[in-house]
C-alpha positions in Angstrom: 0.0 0.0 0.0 1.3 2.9 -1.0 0.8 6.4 1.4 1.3 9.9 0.8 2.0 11.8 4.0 1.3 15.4 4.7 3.6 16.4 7.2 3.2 19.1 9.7 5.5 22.1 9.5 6.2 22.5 13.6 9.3 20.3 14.6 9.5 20.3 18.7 5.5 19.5 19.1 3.3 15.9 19.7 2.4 15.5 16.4 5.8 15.9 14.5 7.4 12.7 16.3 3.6 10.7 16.6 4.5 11.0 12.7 7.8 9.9 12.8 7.1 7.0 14.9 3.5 5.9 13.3 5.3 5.7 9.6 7.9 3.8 10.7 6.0 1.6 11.9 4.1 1.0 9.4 6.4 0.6 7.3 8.1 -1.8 8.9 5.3 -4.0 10.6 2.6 -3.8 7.7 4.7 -3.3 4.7 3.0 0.3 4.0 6.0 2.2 1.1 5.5 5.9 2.8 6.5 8.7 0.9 5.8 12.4 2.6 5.5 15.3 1.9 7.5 18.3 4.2 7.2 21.7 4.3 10.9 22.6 4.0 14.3 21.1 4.1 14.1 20.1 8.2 14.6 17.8 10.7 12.0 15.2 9.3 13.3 15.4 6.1 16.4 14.4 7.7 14.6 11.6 9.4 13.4 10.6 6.1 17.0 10.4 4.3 18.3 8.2 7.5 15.9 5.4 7.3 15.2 5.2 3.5 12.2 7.1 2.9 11.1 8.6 0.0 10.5 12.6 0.9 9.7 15.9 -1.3 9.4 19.4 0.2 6.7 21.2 -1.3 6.4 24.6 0.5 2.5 24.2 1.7 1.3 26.6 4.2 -1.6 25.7 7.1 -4.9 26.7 6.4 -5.4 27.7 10.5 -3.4 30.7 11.8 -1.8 30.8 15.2 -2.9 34.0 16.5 -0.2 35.2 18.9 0.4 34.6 22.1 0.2 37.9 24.1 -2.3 40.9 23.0 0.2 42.8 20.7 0.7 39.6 18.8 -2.8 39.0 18.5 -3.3 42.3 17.1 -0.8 42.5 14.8 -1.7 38.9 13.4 -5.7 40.0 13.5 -4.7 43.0 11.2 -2.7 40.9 8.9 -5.1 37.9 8.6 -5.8 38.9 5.0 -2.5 38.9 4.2 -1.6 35.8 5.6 -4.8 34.1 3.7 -3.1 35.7 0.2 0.0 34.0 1.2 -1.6 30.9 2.3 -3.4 30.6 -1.3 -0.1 30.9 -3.1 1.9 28.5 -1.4 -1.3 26.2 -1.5 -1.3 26.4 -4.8 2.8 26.1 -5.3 2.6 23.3 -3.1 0.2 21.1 -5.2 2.1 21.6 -8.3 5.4 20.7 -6.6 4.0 17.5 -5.4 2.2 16.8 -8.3 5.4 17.1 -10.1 7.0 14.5 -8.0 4.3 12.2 -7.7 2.4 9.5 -9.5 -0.6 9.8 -8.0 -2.2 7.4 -10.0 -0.2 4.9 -8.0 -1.1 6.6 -4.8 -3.6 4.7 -2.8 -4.4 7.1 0.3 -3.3 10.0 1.5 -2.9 10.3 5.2 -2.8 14.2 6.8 -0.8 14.5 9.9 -2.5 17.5 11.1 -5.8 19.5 11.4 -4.0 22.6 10.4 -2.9 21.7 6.4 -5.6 21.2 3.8 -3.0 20.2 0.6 -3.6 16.5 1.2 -8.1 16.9 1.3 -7.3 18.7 -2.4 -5.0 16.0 -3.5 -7.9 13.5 -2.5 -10.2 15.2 -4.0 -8.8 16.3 -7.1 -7.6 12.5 -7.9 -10.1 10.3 -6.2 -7.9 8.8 -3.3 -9.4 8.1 -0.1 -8.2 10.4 2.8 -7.6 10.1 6.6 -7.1 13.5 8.2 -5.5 13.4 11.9 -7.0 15.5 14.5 -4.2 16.0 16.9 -5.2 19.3 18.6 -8.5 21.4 20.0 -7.4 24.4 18.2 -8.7 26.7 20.3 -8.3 25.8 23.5 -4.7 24.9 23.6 -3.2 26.6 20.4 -6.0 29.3 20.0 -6.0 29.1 16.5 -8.5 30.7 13.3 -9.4 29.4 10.1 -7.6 31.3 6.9 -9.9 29.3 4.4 -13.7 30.1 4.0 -16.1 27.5 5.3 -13.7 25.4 6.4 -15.9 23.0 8.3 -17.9 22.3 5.3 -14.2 21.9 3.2 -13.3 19.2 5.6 -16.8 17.5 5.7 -16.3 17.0 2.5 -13.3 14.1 3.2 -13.0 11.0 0.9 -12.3 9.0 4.1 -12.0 9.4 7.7 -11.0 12.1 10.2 -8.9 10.4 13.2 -9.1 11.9 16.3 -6.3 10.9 18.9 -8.7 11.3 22.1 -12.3 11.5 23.0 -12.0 14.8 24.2 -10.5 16.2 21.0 -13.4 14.4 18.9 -16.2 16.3 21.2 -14.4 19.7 20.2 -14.4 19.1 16.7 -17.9 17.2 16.8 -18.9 20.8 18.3 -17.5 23.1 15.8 -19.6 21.0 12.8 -16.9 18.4 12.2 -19.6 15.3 10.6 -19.3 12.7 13.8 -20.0 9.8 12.2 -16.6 10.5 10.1 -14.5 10.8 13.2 -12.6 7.5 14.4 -11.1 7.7 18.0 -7.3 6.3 17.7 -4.5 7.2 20.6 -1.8 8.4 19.7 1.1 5.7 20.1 4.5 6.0 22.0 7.8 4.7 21.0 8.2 3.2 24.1 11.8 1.4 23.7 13.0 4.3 24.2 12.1 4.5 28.0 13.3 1.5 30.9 9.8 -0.3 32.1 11.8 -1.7 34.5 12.9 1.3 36.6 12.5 0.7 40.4 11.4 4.3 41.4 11.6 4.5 45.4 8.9 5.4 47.3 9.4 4.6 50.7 12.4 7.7 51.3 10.5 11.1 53.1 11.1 12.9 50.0 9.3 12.8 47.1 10.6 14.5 43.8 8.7 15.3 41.2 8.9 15.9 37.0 7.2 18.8 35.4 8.3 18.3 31.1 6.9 20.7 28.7 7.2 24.0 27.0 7.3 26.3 29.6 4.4 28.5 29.3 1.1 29.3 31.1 -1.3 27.1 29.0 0.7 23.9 30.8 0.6 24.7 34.4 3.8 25.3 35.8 2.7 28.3 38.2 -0.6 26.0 39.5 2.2 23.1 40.5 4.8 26.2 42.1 1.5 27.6 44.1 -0.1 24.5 44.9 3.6 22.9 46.7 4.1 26.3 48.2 0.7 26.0 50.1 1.3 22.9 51.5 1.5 22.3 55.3 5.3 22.3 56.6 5.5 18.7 57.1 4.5 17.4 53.6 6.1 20.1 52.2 9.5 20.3 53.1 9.7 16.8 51.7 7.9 17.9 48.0 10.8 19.0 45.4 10.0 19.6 41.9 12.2 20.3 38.4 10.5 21.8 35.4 12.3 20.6 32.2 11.4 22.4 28.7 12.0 25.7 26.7 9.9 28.8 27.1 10.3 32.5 26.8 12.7 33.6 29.5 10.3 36.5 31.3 8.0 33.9 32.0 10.6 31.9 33.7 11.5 34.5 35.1 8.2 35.3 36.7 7.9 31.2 37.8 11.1 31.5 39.3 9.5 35.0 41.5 6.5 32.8 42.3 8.7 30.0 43.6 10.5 32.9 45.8 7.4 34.7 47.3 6.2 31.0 48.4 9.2 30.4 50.0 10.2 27.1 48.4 13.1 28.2 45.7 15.2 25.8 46.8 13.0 22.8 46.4 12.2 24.5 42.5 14.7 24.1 39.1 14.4 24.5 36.2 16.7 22.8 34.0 16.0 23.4 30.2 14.9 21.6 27.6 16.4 18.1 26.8 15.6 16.3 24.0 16.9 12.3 26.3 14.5 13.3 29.2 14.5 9.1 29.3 17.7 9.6 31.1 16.6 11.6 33.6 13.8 10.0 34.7 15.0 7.6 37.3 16.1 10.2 39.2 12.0 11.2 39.9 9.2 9.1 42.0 6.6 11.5 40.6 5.3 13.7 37.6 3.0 16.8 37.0 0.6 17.4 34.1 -0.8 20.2 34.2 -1.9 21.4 31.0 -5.9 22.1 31.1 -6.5 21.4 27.4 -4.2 18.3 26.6 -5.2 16.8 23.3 -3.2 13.2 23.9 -0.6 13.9 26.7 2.8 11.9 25.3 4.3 12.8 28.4 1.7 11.0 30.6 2.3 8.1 28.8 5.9 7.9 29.0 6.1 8.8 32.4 3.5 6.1 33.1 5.4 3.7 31.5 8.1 5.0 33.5 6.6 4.1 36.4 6.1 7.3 37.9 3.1 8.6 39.9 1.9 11.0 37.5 -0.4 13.6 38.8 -2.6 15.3 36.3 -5.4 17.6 35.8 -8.9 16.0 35.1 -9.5 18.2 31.8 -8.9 17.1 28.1 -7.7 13.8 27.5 -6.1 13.2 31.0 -8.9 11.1 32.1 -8.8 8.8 29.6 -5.5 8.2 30.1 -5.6 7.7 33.6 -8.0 6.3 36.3 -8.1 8.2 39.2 -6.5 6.1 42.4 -5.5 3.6 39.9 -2.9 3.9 37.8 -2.5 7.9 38.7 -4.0 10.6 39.9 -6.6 13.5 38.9 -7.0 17.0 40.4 -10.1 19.4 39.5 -8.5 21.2 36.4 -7.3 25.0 37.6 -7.9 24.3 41.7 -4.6 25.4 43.5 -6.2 23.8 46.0 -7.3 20.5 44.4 -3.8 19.6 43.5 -2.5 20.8 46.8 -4.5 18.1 48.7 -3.9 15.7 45.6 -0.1 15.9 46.4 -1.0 15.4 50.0 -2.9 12.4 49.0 0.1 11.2 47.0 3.0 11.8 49.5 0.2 10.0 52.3 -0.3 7.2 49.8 3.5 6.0 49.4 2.8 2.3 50.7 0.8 2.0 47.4 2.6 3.7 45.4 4.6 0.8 43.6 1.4 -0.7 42.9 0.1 2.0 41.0 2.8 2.2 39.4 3.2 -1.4 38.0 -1.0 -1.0 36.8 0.5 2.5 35.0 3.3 0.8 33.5 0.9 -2.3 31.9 -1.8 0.1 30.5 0.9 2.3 29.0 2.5 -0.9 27.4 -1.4 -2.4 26.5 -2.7 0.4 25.0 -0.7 3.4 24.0 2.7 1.5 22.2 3.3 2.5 19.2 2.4 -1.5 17.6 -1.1 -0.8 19.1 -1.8 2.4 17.0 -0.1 1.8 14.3 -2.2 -1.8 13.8 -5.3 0.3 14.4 -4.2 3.0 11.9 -3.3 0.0 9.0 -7.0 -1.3 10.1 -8.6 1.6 9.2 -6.5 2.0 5.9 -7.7 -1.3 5.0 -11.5 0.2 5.8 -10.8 3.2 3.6 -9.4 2.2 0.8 -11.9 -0.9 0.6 -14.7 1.9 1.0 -13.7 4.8 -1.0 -10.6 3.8 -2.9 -11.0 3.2 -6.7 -13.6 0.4 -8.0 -13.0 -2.0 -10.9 -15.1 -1.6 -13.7 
């Protein structure tokens, strides 16, 4: 079976490696011959040249616009919006020539988008009559507050020749809400590269001190000040015992300002923040427990791997964190944006340490059962199968 990929331009996020990983292994455990399609000359392309694949860049440019991240941003992208929709058209257009100059597509049968945000691969489909599968990797709105550059754009992508996937429940209901046609939405997780990561790490829980994880871009969306507030309200003999490290990039004022927070609260020298590392597996035996708290996470890769870590992950109960994790279980939940909630949840947690390992172990075997990346990739090559034998081209 041969797939054309629509990769995403963003490098660092979720979806670039979910990529990387799914077509691997595909390729390798189903026999699907991937060929995909980048943006620019970048790291995946890279990726592409190291293990053999077949890889054009064509230039294309996302039909949704990121609209800035403080209010002069936001401005200055709202007053160039109709710029950025000329621009958009041009390189849309540029882009489907370039890959139509590189392709067969007459030998094509599917075309698989990575991302909500790029609309070359639903014109590609349509223009040549190969079923389609569209990922669905983000809200959009809630956690990359995003607009639509192309006109009717729910009704474009209700038009698919296939199937949108959607990599948790909660991200379905979002796009189910905005008009997205339901009954074209299939619910696959996102899967892990797991080998990557020691399932056999003996975290100790039975030392007074607990030390916790925090990994993600460090911004406000993900929760880093909620964790900083909630430890520094704790009572003085949990608290002395609670240390945390924040690992990820982020815009240096902000750090700045979580670094203050940590300093009013009186527990700086329980809080570090040590960059972003791209071999975070390496650090991890050093922690007992993790934080997520993001309160719109689409999938949470992070959960996952520090599940399968064995770490006590404690996460908020919005987005797709409750899919991922049963509350007493296999983790923990906290009411999404209560200080207070996650206060008493780490309470709960550093009170809880005889059971600790035994959450763990349950943590480590869903992780392994249900988000590896075998699991999605089989699902994915399932539902390629479906497609093709529903939409793909009939013999006379």
């Amino acid at each position: 079976m041969k797939v054309v990929y629509v990769a995403n331009k963003n490098e660092k996020g979720g979806a670039f490696y979910s990529l990387m990983e799914m077509v691997l292994t595909l390729r390798d455990e189903h026999g699907v011959e991937p060929v995909i399609l980048t943006q620019g000359e970048n790291k995946l392309t890279k990726f592409c040249k190291k293990n053999g694949i077949e890889t054009y860049a064509v230039g294309h440019d996302p039909f949704m616009l990121y609209k800035g991240s403080t209010l002069p941003r936001k401005t200055v992208k709202f007053i160039l919006r109709p710029y950025y929709g000329v621009r958009r058209r041009k390189r849309f257009e540029s882009a489907i020539k370039k890959a139509e100059e590189k392709i067969d597509f007459s030998k094509v049968d599917l075309i698989h988008t990575n991302v909500n945000r790029d609309d070359i691969g639903q014109e590609l489909s349509l223009k040549y009559n190969i079923p389609h599968i569209w990922h669905i990797r983000e809200f959009s709105d809630k956690d990359y507050d995003c607009a639509f550059l192309r006109k009717n754009a729910i009704e474009y992508m209700n038009g698919i020749n296939g199937y949108f996937v959607a990599i948790s429940d909660a991200v379905k209901n979002v796009w189910v809400n905005k008009g997205l046609d339901s009954g074209r939405i299939k619910r696959i997780y996102n899967g892990i590269d797991l080998k990557r990561f020691d399932r056999n790490i003996q975290h100790d829980f039975s030392g007074e001190d607990l030390h916790f994880i925090f990994t993600g871009t460090i911004c406000s969306t993900k929760g880093q000040a909620q964790a900083i507030k909630a430890i520094s309200m704790l009572p003085e003999e949990v608290g002395r015992h609670i240390y945390a490290d924040f690992y990820g990039s982020g815009v240096k004022g902000y750090v700045k300002t979580l670094e203050k927070l940590a300093d009013i609260g009186g527990i700086s020298e329980r809080i570090r923040f040590c960059g972003y590392s791209n071999e975070i597996e390496k650090v991890l035996p050093q922690y007992q427990c993790a934080f997520v708290c993001s309160d719109a996470e689409a999938f949470g890769r992070v959960t996952v791997e520090h599940m399968y870590s064995g770490l006590a992950v404690i996460a908020s109960d919005s987005g797709a964190n409750p899919e991922l994790i049963d509350d007493g279980t296999d983790g923990f939940l906290y009411k999404s944006g209560d200080i207070v909630s996650l206060r008493d949840t780490i309470i709960k947690v550093y009170n809880s340490r005889e059971r600790l390992n035994d959450i763990s172990q349950r943590a480590k075997k869903k992780a392994e059962e249900c988000f590896s990346r075998s699991v999605n990739a089989a699902n994915i090559y399932s539902l390629y199968e479906e497609v093709c034998d529903k939409y793909g081209k009939k013999e006379n």
